[in-house]
C-alpha positions as MATLAB code, in Angstrom:
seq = 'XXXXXXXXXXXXXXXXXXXXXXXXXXXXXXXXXXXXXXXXXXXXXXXXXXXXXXXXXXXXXXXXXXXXXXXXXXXXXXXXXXXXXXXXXXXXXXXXXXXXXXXXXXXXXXXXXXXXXXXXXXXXXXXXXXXXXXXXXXXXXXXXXXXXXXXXXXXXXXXXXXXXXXXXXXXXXXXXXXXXXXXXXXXXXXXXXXXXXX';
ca = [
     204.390  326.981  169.252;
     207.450  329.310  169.279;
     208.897  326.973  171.650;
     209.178  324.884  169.459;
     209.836  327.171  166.514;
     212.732  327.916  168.632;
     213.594  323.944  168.747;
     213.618  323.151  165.354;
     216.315  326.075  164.635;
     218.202  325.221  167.412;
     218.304  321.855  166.063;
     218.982  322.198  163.127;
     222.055  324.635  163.843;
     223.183  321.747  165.988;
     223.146  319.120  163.065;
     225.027  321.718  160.498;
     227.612  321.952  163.002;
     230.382  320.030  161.773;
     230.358  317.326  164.312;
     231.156  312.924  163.914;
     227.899  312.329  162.225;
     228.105  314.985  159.532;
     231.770  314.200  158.404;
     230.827  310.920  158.440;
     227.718  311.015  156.205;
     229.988  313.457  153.923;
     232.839  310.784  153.984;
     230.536  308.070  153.121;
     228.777  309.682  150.669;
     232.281  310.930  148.661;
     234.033  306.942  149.427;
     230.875  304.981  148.467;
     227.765  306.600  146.587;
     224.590  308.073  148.148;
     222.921  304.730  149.004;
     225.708  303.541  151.138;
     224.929  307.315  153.281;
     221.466  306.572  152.730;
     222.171  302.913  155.154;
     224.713  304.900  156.888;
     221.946  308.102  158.118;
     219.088  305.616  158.408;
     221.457  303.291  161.275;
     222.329  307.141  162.830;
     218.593  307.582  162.986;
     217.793  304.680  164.139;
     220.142  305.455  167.192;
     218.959  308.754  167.650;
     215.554  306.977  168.094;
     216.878  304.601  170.712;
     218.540  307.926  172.612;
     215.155  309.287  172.430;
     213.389  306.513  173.934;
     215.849  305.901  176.896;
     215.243  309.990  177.183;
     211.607  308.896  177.786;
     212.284  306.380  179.951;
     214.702  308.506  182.170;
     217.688  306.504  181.332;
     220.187  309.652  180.410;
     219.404  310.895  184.043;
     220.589  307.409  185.331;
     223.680  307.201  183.375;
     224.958  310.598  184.170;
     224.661  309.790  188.439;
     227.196  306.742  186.900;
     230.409  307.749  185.678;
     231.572  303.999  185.801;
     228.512  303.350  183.019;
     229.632  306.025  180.883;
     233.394  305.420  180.840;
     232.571  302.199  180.153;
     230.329  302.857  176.992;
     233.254  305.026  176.020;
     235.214  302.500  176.074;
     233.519  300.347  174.102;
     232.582  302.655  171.340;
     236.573  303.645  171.185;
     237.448  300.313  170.997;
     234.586  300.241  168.053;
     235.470  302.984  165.833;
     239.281  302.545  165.873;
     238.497  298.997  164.975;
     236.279  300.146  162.137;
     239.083  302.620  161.128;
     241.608  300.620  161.809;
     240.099  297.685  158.738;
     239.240  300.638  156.285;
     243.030  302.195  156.727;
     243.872  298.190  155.903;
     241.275  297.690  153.374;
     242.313  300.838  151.199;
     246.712  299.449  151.300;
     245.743  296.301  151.176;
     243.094  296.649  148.086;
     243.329  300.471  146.849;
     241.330  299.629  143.784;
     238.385  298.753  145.243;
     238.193  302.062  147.220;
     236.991  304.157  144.677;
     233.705  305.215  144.182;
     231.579  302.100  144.698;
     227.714  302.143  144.890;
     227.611  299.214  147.099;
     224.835  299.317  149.841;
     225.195  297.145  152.704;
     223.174  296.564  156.041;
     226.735  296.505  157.244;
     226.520  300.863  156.864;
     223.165  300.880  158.606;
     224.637  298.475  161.497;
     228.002  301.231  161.815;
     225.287  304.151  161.918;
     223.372  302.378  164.622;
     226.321  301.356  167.050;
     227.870  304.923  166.149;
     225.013  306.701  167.930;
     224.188  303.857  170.708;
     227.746  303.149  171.728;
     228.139  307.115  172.067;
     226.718  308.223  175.586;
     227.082  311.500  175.212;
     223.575  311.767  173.277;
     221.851  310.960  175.667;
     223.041  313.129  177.871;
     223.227  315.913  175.232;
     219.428  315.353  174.886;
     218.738  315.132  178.792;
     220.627  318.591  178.741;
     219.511  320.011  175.648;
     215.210  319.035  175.271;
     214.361  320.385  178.417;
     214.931  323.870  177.753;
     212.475  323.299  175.396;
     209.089  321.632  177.178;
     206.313  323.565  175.771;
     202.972  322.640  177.494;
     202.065  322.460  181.174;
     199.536  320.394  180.586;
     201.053  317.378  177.982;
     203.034  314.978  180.331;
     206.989  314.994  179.746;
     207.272  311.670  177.921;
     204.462  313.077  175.576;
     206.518  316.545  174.784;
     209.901  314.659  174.595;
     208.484  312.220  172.212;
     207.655  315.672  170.017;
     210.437  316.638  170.384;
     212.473  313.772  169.707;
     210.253  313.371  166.217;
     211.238  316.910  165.133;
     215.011  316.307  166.139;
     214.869  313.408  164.200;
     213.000  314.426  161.254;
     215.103  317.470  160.299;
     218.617  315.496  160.738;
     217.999  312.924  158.694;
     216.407  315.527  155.832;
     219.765  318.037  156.765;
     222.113  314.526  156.606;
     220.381  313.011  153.091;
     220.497  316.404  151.767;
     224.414  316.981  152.620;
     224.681  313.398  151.444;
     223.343  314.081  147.644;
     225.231  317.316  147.581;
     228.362  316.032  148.376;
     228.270  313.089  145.703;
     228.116  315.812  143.600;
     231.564  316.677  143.930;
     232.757  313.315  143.887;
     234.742  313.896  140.783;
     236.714  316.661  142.586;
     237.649  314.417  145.668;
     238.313  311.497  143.661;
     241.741  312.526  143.668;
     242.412  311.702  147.418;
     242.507  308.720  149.050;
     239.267  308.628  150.750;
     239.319  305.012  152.033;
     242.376  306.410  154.347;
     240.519  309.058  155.223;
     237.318  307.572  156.343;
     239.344  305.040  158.633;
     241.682  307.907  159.932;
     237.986  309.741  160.802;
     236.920  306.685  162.737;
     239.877  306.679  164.779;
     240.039  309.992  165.653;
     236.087  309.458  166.937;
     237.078  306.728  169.005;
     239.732  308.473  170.529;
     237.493  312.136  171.385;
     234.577  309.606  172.889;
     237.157  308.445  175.088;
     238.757  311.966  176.056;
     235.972  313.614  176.003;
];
């Protein structure tokens, strides 16, 4: 039990740190309302789930003996956020208006949250690193402890991401003044480019 006391906490100081997926449920909560984040965190959780399953499966282990597998998810998840970026930066010149504060939700945010978290390789490998340390039963077999695991990881980020998702909407007055669209695509660019260097 206080392994996974221990978990939780750790987790949860993981998904406070400012990181891709909190700035991004914070940017898409401020540009487009909380049911656009809502899409948004339930795609990022839905990815999180997939990264828990190949955990299960071993996959993160098989991935990390392949450099040429992960450079080339890299690659095609920095090819996919500057291109998301790249149409928001041209969506907010190109129609400014429509930029502002729109509740419009879209299985187009839950599809960006999905491929944000699948086309990333480092989570899996950040959770073949990171849920080890904390296997807490010698007696449960390791798929059944990393599929606890993965639950609890999963079930306090997307209460920490809704919850930073309704409190930043409340200060959507206060950023209305900047130009948000341009900042959203200027944050997908910049993820594409650290997945790649990184």
């Amino acid at each position: 039990m206080e392994q996974l006391s221990s978990f939780v906490l750790a987790s949860i100081l993981l998904t406070l740190t400012p990181g891709p997926d909190l700035l991004m449920v914070i940017a898409k909560s401020l540009e487009k309302g909380v049911t656009t984040a809502l899409y948004f965190i339930a795609g990022l959780m839905t990815g999180l789930s997939a990264h828990t399953l190949l955990l299960i499966l071993g996959w993160p282990q098989l991935i990390g003996e392949r450099p040429a597998i992960v450079m080339g998810l890299k690659l095609m998840g920095g090819v996919y956020f500057s291109y998301l970026g790249i149409r928001s930066i041209y969506q907010y010149f190109t129609a400014p208006v429509k930029m502002s504060f729109e509740y419009n939700a879209s299985s187009n945010y839950y599809r960006h949250g999905v491929l944000m978290n699948l086309l990333n390789p480092k989570v899996s490998l950040f959770f073949w690193l990171f849920f080890p340390g904390f296997l807490f039963s010698e007696s449960w077999t390791l798929s059944a402890q990393y599929t606890v695991l993965g639950s609890l990881f999963l079930l306090q980020a997307a209460m920490i991401f809704s919850l930073v998702a309704i409190f930043s909407v409340q200060f959507k007055d206060f950023f209305s003044r900047f130009r948000l669209g341009l900042i959203s695509g200027l944050l997908w660019i910049i993820l594409g480019i650290y997945l790649v260097l990184t």
